[in-house]
Steps between C-alpha positions, in 0.01 A plus 500: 500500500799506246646875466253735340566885487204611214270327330381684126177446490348509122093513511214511330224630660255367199551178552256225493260787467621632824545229695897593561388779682389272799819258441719829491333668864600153615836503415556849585386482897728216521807686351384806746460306780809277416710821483620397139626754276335521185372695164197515310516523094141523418440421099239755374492351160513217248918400527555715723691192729772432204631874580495467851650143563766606235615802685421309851815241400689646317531690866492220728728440801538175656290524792191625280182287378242558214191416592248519254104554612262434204399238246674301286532788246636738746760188540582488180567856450733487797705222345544650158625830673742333712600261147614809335653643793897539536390207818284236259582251814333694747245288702063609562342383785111523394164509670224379276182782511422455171110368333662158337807424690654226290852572610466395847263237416714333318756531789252339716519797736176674413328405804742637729409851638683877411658463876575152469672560209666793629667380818617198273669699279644748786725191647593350180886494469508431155289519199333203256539451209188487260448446119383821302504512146682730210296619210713617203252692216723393179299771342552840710839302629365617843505262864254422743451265772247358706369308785207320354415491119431617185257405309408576166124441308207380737664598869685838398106537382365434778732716713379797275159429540555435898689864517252642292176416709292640733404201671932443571477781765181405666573088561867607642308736740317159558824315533387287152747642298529160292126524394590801314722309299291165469260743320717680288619127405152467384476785330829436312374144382275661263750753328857307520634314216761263402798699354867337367776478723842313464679360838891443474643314802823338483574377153106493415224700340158436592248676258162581605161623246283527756650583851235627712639508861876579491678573843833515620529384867761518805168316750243357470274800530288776295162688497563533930486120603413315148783164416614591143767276556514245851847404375670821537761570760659812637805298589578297202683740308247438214250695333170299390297574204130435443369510110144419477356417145129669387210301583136571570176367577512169773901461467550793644230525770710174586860612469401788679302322793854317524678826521270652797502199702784223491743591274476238286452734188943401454430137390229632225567476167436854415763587742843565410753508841897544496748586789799668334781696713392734189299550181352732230142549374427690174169578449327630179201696558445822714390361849428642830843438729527490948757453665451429928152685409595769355406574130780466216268683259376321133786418270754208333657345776847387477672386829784327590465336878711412696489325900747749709522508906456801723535509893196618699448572937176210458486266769477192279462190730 
């Protein structure tokens, strides 16, 4: 085991509807029995991780680890706190406990258990380095980053509708956490519509009427375990963009069919697909906004991206 004295924990108790709370008494007999020092920074509220992580590196010694207990919005709360931190390079170890998991699913190391993960981390000498993503809002000139995606239109939708029902809290007590969002995708098919966006990449504009599905992407992941984009790496120093044009009736029964099942939605012809170390989107409507899950809330959207690498205590084989 490299040279641990304390291990910060961050957690969320709330969770995959709870389900950190069984991944958490896990982790916490091992530490006990293990006779490994360590604190507990419980979040109580929305956000409540940017706060903690921030204060957590900006006081961090060199024989201390973040770990991070929670989903992949708990995550990404942790790494904007340490981003505006007086330490932005200060590593997270992470144990997924979350209802969609996308992070470590599209590090390929969602099957591995909390105390697998754990005693991985524990005798790692040296951290990886993974792709995350920097989200500059050209109109509040404020930053953000994130593990997964944003999305704007159809998924951020979807996301609200997903946080927003009743049926979310009862399939993750079920362990179907994805069914709440297939049906909220149903739901949303009905009420989205096309809306105008412009893409610059490089020396390019790409103009849109009618984008429909418009997401930002660091893997291949969204909507806990759905293939947005099969392309994406976390490793290529890329971000990927998906722009999917309005359609109804049979073509999109199809093009979605294609996007549940084999990924072959990318070669369609109402798919737009780039991978840019950077790019911007203007839209020009209001539309609903997530980012790693989380709602943006309903506005103009007007983002610089950008591909940027942070280190991370993951076990990537």
């Amino acid at each position: 085991m490299s040279k641990i004295e304390k291990i910060e924990i961050i957690y969320n108790k709330r969770a995959g509807n709870g389900q950190s709370k069984s991944t958490w008494n896990k982790i916490q007999n091992f530490l006990k029995n293990a006779e490994i020092n360590f604190e507990v920074h419980e979040t109580k509220c929305d956000g409540d991780g940017i706060p903690i992580a921030k204060q957590l590196a900006e006081n961090i010694t060199p024989f201390t680890r973040i770990l991070v207990i929670g989903g992949d919005g708990t995550l990404n709360q942790a790494l904007n706190g340490v981003m505006i931190s007086e330490n932005p390079d200060t590593p997270l170890a992470y144990i997924p406990s979350g209802s969609g998991n996308d992070f470590s699913r599209g590090l390929k190391i969602k099957k591995q258990g909390p105390l697998e993960l754990l005693q991985k981390m524990l005798i790692m000498d040296d951290p990886v380095t993974i792709d995350v993503a920097q989200a500059d809002d050209l109109n509040t000139n404020q930053t953000k980053y994130f593990v997964n995606n944003i999305g704007m239109g159809f998924d951020a939708s979807t996301v609200y509708y997903t946080n927003h029902s009743k049926r979310k809290d009862i399939l993750n007590t079920l362990k179907m956490g994805t069914l709440a969002y297939v049906s909220s995708l149903i739901k949303v098919i009905h009420l989205q519509g096309g809306f105008p966006i412009d893409v610059e990449y490089g020396s390019k504009t790409k103009h849109f009427d009618s984008a429909y599905i418009v997401v930002a992407t660091n893997h291949p992941y969204f909507g806990g375990g759905i293939a947005i984009d099969p392309l994406a790496q976390p490793f290529d120093e890329k971000l990927d963009l998906v722009v999917v044009n309005k359609i109804t009736g049979m073509t999109f029964v199809k093009l979605f069919t294609k996007l549940l099942t084999n990924g072959s939605h990318l070669k369609d012809k109402e798919v737009w697909h780039i991978q840019e170390p950077e790019f911007t989107i203007s839209d020009h409507s209001v539309e609903q906004g997530q980012m790693d899950g989380e709602e943006l809330g309903q506005h103009e959207f007007h983002i610089h991206f950008k591909s940027i690498q942070h280190q991370f205590w993951l076990p990537i084989e």
